[in-house]
mmCIF file of the C-alpha atoms, coordinates in Angstrom:
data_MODEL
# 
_entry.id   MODEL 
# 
loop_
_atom_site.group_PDB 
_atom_site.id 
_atom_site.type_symbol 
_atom_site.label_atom_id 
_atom_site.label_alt_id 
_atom_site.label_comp_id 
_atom_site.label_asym_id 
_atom_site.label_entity_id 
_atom_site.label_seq_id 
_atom_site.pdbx_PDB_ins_code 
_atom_site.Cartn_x 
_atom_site.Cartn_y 
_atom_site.Cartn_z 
_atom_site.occupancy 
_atom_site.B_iso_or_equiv 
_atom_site.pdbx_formal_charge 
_atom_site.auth_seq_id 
_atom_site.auth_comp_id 
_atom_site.auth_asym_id 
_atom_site.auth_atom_id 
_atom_site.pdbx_PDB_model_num 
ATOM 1   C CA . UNK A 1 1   ? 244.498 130.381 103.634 1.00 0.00 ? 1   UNK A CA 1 
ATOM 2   C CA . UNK A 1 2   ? 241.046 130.254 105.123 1.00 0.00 ? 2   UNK A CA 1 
ATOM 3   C CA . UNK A 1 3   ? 241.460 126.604 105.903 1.00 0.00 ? 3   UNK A CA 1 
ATOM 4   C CA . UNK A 1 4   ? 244.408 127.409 107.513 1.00 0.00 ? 4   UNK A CA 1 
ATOM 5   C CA . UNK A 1 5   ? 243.250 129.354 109.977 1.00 0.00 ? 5   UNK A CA 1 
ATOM 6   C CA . UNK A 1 6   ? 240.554 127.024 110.250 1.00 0.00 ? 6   UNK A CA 1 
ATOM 7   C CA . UNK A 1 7   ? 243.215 123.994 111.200 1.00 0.00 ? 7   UNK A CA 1 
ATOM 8   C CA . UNK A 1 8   ? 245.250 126.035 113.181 1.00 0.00 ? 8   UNK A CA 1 
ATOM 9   C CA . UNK A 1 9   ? 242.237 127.300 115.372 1.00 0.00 ? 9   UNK A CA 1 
ATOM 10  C CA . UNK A 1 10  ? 240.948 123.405 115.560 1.00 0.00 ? 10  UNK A CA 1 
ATOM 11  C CA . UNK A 1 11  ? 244.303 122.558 116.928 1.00 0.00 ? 11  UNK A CA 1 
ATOM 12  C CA . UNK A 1 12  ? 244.144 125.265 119.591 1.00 0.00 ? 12  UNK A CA 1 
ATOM 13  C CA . UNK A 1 13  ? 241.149 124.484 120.783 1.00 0.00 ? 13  UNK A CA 1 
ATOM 14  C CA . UNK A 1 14  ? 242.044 120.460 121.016 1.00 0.00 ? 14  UNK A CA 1 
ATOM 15  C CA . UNK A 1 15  ? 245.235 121.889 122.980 1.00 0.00 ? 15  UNK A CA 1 
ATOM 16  C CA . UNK A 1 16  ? 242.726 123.599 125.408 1.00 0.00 ? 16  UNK A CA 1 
ATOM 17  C CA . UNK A 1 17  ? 240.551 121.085 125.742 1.00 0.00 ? 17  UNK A CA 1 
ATOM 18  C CA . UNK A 1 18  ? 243.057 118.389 126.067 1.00 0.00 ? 18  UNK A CA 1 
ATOM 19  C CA . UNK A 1 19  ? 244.984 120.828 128.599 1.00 0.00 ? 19  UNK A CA 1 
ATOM 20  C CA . UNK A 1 20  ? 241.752 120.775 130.631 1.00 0.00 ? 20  UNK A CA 1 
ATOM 21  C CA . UNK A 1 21  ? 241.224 117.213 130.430 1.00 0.00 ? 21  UNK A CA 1 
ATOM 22  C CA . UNK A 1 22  ? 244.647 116.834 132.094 1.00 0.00 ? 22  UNK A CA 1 
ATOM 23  C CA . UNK A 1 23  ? 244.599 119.458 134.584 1.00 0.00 ? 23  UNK A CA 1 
ATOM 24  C CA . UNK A 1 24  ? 241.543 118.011 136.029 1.00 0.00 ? 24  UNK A CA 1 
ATOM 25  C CA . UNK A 1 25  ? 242.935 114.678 135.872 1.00 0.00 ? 25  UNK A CA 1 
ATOM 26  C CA . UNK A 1 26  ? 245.920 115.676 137.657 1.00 0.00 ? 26  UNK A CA 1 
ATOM 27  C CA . UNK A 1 27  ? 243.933 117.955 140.337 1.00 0.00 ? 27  UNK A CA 1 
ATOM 28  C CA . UNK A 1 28  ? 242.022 114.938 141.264 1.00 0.00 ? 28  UNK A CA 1 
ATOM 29  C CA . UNK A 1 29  ? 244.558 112.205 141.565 1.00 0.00 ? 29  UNK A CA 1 
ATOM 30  C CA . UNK A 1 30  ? 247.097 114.250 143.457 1.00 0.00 ? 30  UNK A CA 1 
ATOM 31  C CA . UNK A 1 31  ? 244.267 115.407 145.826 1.00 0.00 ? 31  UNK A CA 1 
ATOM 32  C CA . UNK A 1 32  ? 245.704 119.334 144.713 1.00 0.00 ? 32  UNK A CA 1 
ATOM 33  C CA . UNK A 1 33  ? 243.047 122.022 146.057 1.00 0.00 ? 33  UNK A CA 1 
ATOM 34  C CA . UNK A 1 34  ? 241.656 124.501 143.486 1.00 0.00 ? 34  UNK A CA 1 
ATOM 35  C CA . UNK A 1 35  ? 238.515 126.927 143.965 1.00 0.00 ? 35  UNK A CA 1 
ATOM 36  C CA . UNK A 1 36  ? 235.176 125.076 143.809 1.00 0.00 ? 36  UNK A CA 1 
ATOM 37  C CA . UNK A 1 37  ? 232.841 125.775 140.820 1.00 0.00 ? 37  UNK A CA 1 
ATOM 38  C CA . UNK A 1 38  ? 229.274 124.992 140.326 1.00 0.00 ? 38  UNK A CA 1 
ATOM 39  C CA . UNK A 1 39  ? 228.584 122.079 138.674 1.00 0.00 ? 39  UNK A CA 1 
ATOM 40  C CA . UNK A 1 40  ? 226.956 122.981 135.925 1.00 0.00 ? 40  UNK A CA 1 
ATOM 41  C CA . UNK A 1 41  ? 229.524 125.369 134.585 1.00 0.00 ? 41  UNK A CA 1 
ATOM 42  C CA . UNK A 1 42  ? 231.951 122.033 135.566 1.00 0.00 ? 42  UNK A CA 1 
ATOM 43  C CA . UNK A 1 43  ? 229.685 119.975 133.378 1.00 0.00 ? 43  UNK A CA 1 
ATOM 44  C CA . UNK A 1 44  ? 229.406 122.890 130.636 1.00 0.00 ? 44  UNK A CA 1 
ATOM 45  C CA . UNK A 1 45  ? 233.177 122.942 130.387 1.00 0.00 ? 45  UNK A CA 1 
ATOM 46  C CA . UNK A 1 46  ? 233.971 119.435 130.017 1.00 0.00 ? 46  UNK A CA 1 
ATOM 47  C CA . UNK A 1 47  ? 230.994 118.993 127.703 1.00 0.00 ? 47  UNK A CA 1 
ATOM 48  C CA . UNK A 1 48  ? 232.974 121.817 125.476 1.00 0.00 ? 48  UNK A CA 1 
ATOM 49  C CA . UNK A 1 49  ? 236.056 120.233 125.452 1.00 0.00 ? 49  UNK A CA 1 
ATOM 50  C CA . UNK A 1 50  ? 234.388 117.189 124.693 1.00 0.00 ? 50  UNK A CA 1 
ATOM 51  C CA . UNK A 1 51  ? 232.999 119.124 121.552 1.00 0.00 ? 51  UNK A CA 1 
ATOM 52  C CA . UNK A 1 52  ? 236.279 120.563 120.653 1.00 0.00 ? 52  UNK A CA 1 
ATOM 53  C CA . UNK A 1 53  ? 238.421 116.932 120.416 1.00 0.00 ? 53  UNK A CA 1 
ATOM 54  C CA . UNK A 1 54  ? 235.238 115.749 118.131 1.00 0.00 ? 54  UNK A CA 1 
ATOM 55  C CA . UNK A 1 55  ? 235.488 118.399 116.222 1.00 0.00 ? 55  UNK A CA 1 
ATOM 56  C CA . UNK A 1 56  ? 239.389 118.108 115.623 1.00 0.00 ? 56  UNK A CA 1 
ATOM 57  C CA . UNK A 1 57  ? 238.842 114.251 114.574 1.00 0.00 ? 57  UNK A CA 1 
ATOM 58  C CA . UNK A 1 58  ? 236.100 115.341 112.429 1.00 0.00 ? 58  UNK A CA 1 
ATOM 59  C CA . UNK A 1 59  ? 238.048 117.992 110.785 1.00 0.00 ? 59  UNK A CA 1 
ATOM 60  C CA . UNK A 1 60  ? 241.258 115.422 110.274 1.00 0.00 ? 60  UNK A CA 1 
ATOM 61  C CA . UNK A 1 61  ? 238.923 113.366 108.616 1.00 0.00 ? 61  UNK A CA 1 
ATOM 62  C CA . UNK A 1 62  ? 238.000 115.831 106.315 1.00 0.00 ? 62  UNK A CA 1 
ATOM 63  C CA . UNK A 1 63  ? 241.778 116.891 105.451 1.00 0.00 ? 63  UNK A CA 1 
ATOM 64  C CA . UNK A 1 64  ? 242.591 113.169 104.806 1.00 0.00 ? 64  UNK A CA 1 
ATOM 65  C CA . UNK A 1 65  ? 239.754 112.646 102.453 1.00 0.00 ? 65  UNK A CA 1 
ATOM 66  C CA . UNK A 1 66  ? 240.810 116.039 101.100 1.00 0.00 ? 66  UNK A CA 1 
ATOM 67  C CA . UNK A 1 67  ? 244.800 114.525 100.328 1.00 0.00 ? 67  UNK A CA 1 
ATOM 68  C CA . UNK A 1 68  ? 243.776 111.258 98.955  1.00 0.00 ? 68  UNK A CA 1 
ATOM 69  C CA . UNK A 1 69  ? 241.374 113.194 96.438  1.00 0.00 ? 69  UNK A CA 1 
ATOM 70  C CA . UNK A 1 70  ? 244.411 114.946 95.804  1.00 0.00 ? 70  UNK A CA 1 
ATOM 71  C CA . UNK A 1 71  ? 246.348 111.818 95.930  1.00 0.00 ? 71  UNK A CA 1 
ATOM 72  C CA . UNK A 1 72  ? 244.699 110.155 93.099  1.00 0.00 ? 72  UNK A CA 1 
ATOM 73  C CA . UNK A 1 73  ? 243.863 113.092 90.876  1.00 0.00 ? 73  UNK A CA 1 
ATOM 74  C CA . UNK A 1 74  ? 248.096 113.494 90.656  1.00 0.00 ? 74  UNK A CA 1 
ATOM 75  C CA . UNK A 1 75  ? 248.210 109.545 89.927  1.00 0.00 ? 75  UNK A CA 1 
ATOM 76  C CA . UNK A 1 76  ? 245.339 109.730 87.068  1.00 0.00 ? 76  UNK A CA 1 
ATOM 77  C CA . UNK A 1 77  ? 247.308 113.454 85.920  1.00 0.00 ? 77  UNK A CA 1 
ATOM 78  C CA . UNK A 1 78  ? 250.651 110.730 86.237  1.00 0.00 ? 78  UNK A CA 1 
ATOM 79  C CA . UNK A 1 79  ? 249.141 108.075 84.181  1.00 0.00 ? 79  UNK A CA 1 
ATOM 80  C CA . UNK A 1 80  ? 247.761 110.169 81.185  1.00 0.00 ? 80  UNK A CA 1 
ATOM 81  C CA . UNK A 1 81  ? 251.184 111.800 80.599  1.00 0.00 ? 81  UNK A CA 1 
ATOM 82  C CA . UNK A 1 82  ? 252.870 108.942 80.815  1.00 0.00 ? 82  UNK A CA 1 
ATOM 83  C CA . UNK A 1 83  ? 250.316 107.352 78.116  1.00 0.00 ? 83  UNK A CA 1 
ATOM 84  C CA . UNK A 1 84  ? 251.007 110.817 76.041  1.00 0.00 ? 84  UNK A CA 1 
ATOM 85  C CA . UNK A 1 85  ? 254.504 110.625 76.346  1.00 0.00 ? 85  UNK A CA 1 
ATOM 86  C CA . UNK A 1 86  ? 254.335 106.882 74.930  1.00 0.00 ? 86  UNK A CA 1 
ATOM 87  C CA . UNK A 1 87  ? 251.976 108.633 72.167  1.00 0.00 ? 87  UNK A CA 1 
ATOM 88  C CA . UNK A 1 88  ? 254.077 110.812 70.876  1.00 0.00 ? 88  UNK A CA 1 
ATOM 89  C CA . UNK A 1 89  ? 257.239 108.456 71.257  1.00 0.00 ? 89  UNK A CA 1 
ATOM 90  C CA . UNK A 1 90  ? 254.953 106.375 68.515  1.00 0.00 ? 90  UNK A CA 1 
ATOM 91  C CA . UNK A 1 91  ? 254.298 109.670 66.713  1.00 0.00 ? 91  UNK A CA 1 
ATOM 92  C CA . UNK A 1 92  ? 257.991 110.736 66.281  1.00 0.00 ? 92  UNK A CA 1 
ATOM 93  C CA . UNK A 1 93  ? 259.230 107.105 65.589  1.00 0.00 ? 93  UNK A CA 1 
ATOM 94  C CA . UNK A 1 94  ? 256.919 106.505 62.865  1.00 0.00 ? 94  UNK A CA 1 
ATOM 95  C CA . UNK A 1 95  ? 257.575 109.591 61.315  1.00 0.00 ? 95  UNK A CA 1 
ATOM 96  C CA . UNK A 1 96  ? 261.163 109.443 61.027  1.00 0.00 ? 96  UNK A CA 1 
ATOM 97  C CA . UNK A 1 97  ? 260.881 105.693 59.891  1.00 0.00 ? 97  UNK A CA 1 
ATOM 98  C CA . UNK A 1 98  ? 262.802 103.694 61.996  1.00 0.00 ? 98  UNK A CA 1 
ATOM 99  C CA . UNK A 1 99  ? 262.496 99.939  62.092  1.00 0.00 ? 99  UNK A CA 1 
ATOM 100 C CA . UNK A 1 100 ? 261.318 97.998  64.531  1.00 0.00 ? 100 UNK A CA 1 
ATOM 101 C CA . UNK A 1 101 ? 264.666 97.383  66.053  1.00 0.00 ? 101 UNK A CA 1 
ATOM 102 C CA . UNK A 1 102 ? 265.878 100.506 66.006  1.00 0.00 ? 102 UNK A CA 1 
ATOM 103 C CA . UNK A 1 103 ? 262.727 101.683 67.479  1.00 0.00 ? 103 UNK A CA 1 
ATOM 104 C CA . UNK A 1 104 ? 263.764 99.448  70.485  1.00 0.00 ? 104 UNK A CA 1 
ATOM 105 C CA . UNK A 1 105 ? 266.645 100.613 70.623  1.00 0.00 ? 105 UNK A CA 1 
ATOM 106 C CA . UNK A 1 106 ? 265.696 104.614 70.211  1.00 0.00 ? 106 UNK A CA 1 
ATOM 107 C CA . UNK A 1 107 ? 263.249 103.427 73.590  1.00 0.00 ? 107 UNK A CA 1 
ATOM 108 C CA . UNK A 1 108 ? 266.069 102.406 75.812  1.00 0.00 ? 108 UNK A CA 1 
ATOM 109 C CA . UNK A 1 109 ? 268.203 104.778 75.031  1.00 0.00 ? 109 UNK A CA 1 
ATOM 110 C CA . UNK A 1 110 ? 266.119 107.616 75.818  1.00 0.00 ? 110 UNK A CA 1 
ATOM 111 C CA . UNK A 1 111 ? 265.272 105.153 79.360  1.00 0.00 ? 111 UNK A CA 1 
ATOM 112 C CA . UNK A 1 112 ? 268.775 106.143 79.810  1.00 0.00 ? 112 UNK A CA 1 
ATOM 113 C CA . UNK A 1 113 ? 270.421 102.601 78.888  1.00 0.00 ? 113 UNK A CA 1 
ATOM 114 C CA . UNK A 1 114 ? 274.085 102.077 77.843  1.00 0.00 ? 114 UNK A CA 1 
ATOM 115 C CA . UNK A 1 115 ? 274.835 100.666 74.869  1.00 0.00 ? 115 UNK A CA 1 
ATOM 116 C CA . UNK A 1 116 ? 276.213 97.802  76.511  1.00 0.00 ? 116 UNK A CA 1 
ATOM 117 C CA . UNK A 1 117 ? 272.758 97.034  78.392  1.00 0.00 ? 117 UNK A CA 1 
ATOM 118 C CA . UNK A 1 118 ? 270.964 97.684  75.285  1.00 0.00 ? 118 UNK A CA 1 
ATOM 119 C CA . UNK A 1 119 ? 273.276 95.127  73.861  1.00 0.00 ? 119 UNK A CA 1 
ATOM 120 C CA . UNK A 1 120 ? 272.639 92.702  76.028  1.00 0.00 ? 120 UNK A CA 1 
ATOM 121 C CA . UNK A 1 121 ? 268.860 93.077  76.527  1.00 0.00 ? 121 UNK A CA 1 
ATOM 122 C CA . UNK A 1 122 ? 268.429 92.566  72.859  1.00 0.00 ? 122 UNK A CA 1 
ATOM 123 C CA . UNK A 1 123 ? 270.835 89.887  73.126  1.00 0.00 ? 123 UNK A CA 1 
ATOM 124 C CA . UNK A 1 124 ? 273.403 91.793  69.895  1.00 0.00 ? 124 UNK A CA 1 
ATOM 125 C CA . UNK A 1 125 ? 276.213 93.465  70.008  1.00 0.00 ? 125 UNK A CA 1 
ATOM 126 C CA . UNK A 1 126 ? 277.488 96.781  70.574  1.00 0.00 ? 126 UNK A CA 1 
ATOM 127 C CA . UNK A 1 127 ? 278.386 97.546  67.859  1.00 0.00 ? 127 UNK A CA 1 
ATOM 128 C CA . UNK A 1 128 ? 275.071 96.420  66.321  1.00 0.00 ? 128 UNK A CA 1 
ATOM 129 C CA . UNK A 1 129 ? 273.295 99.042  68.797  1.00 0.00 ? 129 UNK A CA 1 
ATOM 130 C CA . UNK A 1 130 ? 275.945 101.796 67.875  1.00 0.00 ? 130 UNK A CA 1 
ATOM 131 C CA . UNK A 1 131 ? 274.986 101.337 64.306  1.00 0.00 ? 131 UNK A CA 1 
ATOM 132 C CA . UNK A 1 132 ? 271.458 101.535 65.098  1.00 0.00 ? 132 UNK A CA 1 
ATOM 133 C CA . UNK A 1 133 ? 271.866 104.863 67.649  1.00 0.00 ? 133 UNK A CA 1 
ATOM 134 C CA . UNK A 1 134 ? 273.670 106.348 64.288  1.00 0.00 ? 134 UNK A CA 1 
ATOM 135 C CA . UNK A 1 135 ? 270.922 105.687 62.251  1.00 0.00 ? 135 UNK A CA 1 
ATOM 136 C CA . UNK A 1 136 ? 268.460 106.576 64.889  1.00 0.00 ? 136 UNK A CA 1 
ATOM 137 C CA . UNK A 1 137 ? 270.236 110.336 65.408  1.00 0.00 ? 137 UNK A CA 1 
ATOM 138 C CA . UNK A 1 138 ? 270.481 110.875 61.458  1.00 0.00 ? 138 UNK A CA 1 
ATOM 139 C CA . UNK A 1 139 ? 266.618 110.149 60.901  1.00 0.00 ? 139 UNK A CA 1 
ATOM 140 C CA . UNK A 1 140 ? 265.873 112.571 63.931  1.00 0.00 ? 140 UNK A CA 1 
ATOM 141 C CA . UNK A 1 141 ? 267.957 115.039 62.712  1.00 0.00 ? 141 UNK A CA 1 
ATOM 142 C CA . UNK A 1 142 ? 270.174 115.216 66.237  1.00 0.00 ? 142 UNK A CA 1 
ATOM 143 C CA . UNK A 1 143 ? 274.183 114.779 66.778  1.00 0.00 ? 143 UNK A CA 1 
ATOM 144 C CA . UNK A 1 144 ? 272.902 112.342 70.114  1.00 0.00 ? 144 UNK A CA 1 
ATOM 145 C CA . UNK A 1 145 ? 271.334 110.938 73.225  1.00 0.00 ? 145 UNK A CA 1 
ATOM 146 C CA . UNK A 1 146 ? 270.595 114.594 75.100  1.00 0.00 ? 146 UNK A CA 1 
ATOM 147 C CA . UNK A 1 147 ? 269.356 116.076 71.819  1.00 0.00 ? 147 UNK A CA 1 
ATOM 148 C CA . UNK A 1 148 ? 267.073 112.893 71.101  1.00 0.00 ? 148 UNK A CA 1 
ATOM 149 C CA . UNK A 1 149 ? 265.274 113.153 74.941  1.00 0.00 ? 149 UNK A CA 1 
ATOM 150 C CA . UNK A 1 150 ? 264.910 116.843 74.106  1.00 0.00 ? 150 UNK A CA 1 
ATOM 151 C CA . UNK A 1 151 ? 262.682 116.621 71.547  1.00 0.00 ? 151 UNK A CA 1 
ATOM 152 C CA . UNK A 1 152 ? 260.419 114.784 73.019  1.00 0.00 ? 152 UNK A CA 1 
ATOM 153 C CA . UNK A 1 153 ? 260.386 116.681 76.197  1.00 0.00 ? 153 UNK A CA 1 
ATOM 154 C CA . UNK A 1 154 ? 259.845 119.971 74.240  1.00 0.00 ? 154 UNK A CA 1 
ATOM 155 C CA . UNK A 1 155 ? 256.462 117.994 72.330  1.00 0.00 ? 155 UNK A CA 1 
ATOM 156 C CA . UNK A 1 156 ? 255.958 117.388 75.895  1.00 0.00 ? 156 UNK A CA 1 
ATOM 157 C CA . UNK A 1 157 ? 256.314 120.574 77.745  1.00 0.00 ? 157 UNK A CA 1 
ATOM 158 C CA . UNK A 1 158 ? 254.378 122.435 73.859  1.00 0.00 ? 158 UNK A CA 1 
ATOM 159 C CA . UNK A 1 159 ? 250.749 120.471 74.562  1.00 0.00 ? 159 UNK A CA 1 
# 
């Protein structure tokens, strides 16, 4: 909240300063009159809103380094579920037995594959890959696809 406020109060200020930056542009280009000032409070403000757009780029630097810290703490978060979700994918397989095929099979169905993909990226037939999906639901103890994702999102969603 706090650097909200902060942001929000940078921006202002950049408005203001930028607002000033035109105004005396325009004043002195279309020739427009406006009550003289001393210089030094001229100098003064210009020299603040000089301050105020350094400090905006400054504090957009900050807010960027801030999101790609961010950034890549989500991606190395990303990376280790995805490695624990592969982990216990291993886990379950092994412990219901299933054979190497039918472990390759159990992965693209829960990918979301059809059976005739599956088919034809292990180069058998369906009904080959139906057989093995039976055998695959009877070891896990589930009636099919929806069931056999759940489990492993529940292991998932448990740690």
């Amino acid at each position: 909240m706090n650097n909200q406020i902060l942001i929000i109060g940078i921006l202002v200020l950049q408005a203001v300063c930028g607002g000033f930056f035109l105004a005396d542009i325009t004043v002195s280009v279309l020739g427009l009159p406006f009550a003289p000032i001393s210089w030094q409070i001229y100098e003064l403000l210009e020299i603040g809103a000089a301050l105020g757009l350094i400090l905006g780029v400054v504090v957009a630097a900050l807010a960027l380094r801030q999101a790609r810290l961010r950034t890549i703490r989500a991606e190395m978060a990303l990376r280790a579920a995805s490695g624990a979700f592969m982990e216990v994918l291993e886990e379950r397989f092994s412990e219901w037995g299933l054979t190497p095929a039918e472990r390759d099979v159990a992965l693209f169905a829960i990918k979301g594959m059809s059976t005739q993909e599956i088919a034809t990226l292990r180069n058998t037939s369906e009904g080959t890959v139906k057989a093995q999906t039976n055998a695959i639901y009877r070891k896990a103890d589930v009636s099919g696809r929806p069931q056999l994702l759940s489990l492993f999102i529940d292991d998932l969603m448990a740690d």
